[in-house]
DRENBA-108773 format. One record per residue (C-alpha): residue in three letters; z, x, y. Coordinates in steps of 0.05 Angstrom, whole numbers, plus 5000, padded with zeros to 4 digits. Example, Ala and Ser with C-alpha at 12.3 -4.5 7.8 and 13.67 -1.06 7.14 Angstrom:
<sites>
ala515652464910ser514352734979
</sites>
This chain:
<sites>
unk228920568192unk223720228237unk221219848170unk228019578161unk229019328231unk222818968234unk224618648175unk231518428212unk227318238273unk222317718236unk227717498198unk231517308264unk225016978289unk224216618221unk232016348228unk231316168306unk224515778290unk227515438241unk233815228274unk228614978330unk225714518283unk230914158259unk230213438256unk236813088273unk237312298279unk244212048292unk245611338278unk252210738270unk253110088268unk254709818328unk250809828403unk252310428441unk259010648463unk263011198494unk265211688438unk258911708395unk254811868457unk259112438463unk257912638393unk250712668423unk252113068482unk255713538431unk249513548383unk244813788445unk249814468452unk248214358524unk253914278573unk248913758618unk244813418575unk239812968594unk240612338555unk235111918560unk236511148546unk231210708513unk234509888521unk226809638501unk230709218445unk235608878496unk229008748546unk231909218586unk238208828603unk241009008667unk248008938646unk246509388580unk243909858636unk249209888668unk254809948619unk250010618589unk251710848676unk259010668652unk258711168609unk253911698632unk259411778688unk265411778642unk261612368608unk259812728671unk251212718660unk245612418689unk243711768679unk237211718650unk233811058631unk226310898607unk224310208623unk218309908591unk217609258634unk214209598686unk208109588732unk203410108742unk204710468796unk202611258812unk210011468819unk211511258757unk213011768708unk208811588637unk212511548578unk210112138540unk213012588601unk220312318603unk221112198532unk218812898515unk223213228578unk228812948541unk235113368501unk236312648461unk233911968459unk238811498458unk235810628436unk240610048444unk241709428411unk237408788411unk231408438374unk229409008329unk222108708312unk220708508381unk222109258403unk218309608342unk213009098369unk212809268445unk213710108420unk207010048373unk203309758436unk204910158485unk204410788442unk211411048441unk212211028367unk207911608362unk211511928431unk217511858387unk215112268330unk213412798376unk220312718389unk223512858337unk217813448311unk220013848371unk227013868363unk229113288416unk236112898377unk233912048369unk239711628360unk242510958368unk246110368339unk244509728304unk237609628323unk237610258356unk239510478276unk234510038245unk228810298277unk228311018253unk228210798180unk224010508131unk227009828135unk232409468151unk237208798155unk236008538231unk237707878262unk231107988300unk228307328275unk230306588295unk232406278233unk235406748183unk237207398169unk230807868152unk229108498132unk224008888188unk220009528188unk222510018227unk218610728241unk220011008170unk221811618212unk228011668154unk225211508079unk232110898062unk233310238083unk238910178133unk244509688150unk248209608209unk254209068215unk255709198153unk262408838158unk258208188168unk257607918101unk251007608113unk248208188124unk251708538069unk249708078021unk241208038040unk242408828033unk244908797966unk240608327946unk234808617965unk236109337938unk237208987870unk231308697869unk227309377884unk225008977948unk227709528001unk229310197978unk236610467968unk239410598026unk246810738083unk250010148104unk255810258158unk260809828194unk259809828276unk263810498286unk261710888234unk255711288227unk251211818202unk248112488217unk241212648188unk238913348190unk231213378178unk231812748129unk237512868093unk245012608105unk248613178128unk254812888166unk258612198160unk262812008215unk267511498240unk272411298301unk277810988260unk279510848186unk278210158190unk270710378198unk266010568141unk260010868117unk256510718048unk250110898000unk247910287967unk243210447907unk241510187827unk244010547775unk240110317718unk239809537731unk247209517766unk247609567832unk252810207864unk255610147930unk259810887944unk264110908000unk263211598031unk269211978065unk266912038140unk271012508190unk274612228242unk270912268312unk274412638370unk274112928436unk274013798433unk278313708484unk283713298446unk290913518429unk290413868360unk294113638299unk300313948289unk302614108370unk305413318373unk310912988340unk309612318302unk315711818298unk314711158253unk318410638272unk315509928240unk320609448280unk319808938322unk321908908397unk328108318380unk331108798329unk331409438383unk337809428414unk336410128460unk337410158527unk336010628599unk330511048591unk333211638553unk327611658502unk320311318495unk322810748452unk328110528497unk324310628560unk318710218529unk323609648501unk326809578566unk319809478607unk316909088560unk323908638551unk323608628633unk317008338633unk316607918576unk322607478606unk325007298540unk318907048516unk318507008445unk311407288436unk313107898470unk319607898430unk315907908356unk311308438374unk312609018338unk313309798359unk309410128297unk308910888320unk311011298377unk307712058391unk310612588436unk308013218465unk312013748481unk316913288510unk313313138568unk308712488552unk308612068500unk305411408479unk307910858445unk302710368399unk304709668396unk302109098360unk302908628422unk295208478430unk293408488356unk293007758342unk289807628412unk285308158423unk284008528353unk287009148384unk293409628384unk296909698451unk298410408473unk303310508536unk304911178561unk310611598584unk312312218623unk318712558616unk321912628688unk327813148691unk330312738618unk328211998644unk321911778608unk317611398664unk312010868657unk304911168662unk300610598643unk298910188595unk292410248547unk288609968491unk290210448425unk284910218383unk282709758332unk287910068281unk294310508286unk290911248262unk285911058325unk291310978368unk293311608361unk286911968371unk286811558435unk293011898451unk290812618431unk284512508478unk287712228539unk295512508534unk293713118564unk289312868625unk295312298640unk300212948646unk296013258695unk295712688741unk303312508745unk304313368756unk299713328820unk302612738842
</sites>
């Protein structure tokens, strides 16, 4: 009996050691932004992460700075931020001890080469393998991306488009911006000519989730969004489009407790009126403030989500053409009259849309209650 519990007990160990050791890098293809640092703050397991913030690539722009603050207090953490234009100074804090005091590590966008650069001479390449070996998450998007693998496409140079060494931390090449078709095309090019080896490409949302090397989890915010392994198979070269789960808050309304209407008309062809339901509540304050303008008129009403017949949210294309983005405007059910509670951006296509409305319905609810 006591030989067969010890066995259980270093087995235990064995498992907890090696769950300590994983190696995770989380990267996209875009600069930072609001949901896939919460995919960090998830990865940590921790309910107050710190998040430490490395804009070396950006020269530690102030307004980068403060848009990371932006959403360090959307998120409810600290705001952490390492700076490497600095003076010496004995209450500074080195590198070495706030890197290494950190749950993740989170690099934003810039020059890629001139950040690799500045990193190799003040030491923190090395800072950041320590990292990584004891357990700390590193992250980050486009050049914040580019740096943790072998090599990638980086605008980091004056004239043209260029591949750059990054810290080889992950054994592929890597490109970010995929959508750009500059980009795209250097990557291809170079993969097929055994320059750079094969490597994940993504579009600005979409990213990827290494576990100790290896690709373990492909994600994305919308389906407009992609990630993709680009690779020769024989002398052709394979681009494969890899299904990536849609990122969302823990919090969000589940599928299944709303109701989904499709409606695919535009405003001029809704006759509705009062505000006995979302769509004719939304048509007659949208009709009120367009004042017959015909821009407003031609927008369409694509999808409208309810839940439990207290809020729902109607997506619009009315800021498609303008802004690239799906309007979302909200209403709460008040003793059978559906009321305006805001208006919001939906997203970049109509399935985000919705998952902004299965993060936010809820918390929108709450307010107009306590009010």
């Amino acid at each position: 009996m006591f030989r067969l519990l010890l066995i259980l007990g270093l087995f235990i160990m064995n498992l907890s050691v090696t769950k300590a050791q994983d190696k995770k890098i989380f990267v996209w293809g875009g600069d930072i932004n609001l949901k896939f640092t919460r995919y960090i703050v998830d990865l940590t397991g921790k309910e107050h992460p710190r998040l430490c913030y490395l804009p070396t690539a950006s020269g530690d722009n102030p307004d980068n700075i403060r848009f990371w603050g932006s959403i360090c207090n959307a998120l409810k953490i600290d705001t952490l931020v390492m700076n490497v234009w600095v003076s010496a100074s004995p209450d500074n804090q080195s590198f070495e001890d706030i890197l290494l005091h950190s749950d993740a590590i989170v690099v934003g966008g810039g020059n890629t080469l001139n950040m690799i650069g500045i990193w190799k001479a003040q030491g923190i390449d090395k800072i950041l393998k320590k990292a990584l070996d004891k357990g700390i998450i590193l992250s980050g998007g486009s050049a914040g991306s580019i740096c943790w693998f072998e090599k990638g496409i980086s605008d980091s140079r004056p004239t043209n488009i260029s591949a750059v060494e990054g810290l080889g931390l992950l054994p592929y090449s890597n490109c970010p911006h995929y959508s750009q078709k500059e980009r795209r095309d250097l990557f291809h090019k170079l993969i097929s000519n055994k320059e750079i080896h094969p490597g994940y490409a993504f579009d600005e949302k979409a990213g990827i989730l290494f576990v100790n090397g290896k690709a373990k989890e492909f994600v994305t915010q919308n389906d407009k969004h992609h990630v993709y392994y680009v690779f020769l198979k024989g002398k052709q070269l394979e681009i494969k489009d890899l299904e990536a789960k849609k990122v969302i808050s823990k919090h969000a309304i589940p599928e299944g407790e709303y109701q989904t209407t499709k409606v695919e008309k535009k405003l001029s062809e809704i006759t509705l009126e009062g505000k006995s339901t979302p769509l004719s509540a939304y048509v007659m304050i949208v009709k009120e403030i367009s004042k017959g303008k015909e821009s407003f008129l031609n927008s369409s009403v694509n999808k409208i989500f309810i839940y439990k017949n207290k809020i729902a949210g109607v997506v619009n294309d009315k800021y498609l053409d303008s802004m690239g983005v799906y309007g979302l405007w909200y209403f709460y059910n008040h003793n059978g009259v559906w009321e305006n509670a805001g208006e919001d951006i939906g997203g970049e296509t109509v399935l985000e849309s919705e998952i902004t409305f299965r993060e936010k319905a809820k918390v929108i609810l709450s307010k107009r209650m306590t009010q």
